[in-house]
N, C-alpha and C positions, 0 to 999 in steps of 0.2 A: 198613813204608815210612813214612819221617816225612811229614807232612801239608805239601804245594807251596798257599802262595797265591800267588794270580794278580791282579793288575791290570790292565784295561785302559780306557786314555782315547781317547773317541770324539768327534769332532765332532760338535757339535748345530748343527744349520741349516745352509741351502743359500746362504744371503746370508751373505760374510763380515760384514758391516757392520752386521748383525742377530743375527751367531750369539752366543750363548752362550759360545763359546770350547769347552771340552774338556768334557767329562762324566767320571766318574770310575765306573766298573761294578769295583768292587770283589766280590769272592766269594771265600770260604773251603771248599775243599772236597778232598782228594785226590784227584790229576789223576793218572789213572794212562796215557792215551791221550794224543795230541799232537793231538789235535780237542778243538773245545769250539765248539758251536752256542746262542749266547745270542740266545734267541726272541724276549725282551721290546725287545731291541736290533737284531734282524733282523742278527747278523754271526757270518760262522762263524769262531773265531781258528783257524788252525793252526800249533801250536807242532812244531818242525822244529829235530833235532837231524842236524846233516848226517854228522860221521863219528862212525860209531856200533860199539861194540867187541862183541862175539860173546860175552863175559862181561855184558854189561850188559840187550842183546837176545836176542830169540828172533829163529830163521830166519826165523819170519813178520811180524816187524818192524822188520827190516834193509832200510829203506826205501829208494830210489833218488831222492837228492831231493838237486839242487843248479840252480846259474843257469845259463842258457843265455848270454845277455849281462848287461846292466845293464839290461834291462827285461825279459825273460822270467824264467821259474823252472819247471821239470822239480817236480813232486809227485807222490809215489806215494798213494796214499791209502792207508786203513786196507783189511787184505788180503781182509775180508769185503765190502766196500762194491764194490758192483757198481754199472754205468752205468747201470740200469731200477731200480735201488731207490730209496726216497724221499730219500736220502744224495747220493746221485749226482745224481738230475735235480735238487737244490737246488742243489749245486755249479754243474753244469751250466747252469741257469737264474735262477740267482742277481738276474742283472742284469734281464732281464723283469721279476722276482717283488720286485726290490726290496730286496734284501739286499746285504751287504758282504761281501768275505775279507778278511778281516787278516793279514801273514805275520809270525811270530817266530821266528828265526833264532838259534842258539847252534853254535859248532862241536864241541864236546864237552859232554859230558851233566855233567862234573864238570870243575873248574879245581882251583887250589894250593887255595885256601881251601875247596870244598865245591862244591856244586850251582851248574852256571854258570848266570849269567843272561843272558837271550834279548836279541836288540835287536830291533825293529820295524825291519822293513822298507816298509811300509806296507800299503794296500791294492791289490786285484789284481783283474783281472777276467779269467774263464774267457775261453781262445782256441779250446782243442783238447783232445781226450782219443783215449786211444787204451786198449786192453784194457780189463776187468773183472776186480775180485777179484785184486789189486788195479787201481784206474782209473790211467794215467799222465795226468796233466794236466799242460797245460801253461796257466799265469797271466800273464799280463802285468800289470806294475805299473804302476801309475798315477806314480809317481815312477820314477827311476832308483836304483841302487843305488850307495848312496856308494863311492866308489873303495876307500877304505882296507877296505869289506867283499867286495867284489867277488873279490878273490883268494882266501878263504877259502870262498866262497860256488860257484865258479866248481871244476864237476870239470875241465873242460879245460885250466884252466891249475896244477889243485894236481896233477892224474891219479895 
């Protein structure tokens, strides 16, 4: 598997007028899961390939993951991540504990040229979860999801 880097830019400060602007968490490393918990930055990314082919995945990570509207989003988590494990109650409790979700978005794992690239949808704060192993959550975004993504992103209206 050729080696995926990843970038991701985080707002620093809580005052626009004071912030910093973006931060730059650059890391180099083979991303073979579509979670990535960066502790030093308190944000969990999850990168989310929504139609996903049966040559590419395995049955146990043929995720169920698209928008409900333009502020909600349907996540399945990873299929071992249970609601009592340390995994879960972070997702979970995120907002208490002080951390962030960031969502990235790709509709295929591959385009014409190679390995598609993700878009940020923004950050999202836990609403609701239902099972374990895997957890379904459901996120609500802090922004809306731009229209021209929403159809791609959206199972009820691609179905």
């Amino acid at each position: 598997m050729p080696q995926q880097k990843y970038l991701v830019f985080i707002k620093t400060g809580s005052n626009p007028k004071k912030s910093k602007g973006l931060s730059l968490y650059k890391h180099y490393e083979v991303l073979r899961q579509g979670v990535k918990w960066l502790p030093d930055k308190q944000v969990d990314v999850l990168f989310i390939t929504l139609n996903k082919s049966h040559k590419d995945y395995s049955p146990t990570t043929m995720y169920d993951d698209y928008s409900i509207n333009e502020r909600q989003f349907h996540w399945q988590s990873q299929s071992t991540t249970s609601d009592t494990s340390g995994t879960g109650l972070r997702y979970i409790n995120h907002q208490k504990n002080g951390s962030k979700i960031a969502l990235f978005v790709r509709e295929f794992k591959q385009d014409r040229i190679g390995a598609a690239l993700y878009t940020y949808l923004g950050t999202a704060a836990y609403e609701t979860h239902t099972g374990s192993k895997p957890m379904n959550i459901t996120w609500k975004l802090d922004q809306s999801i731009p229209a021209k993504y929403l159809r791609k992103t959206n199972q009820l209206l691609t179905g």
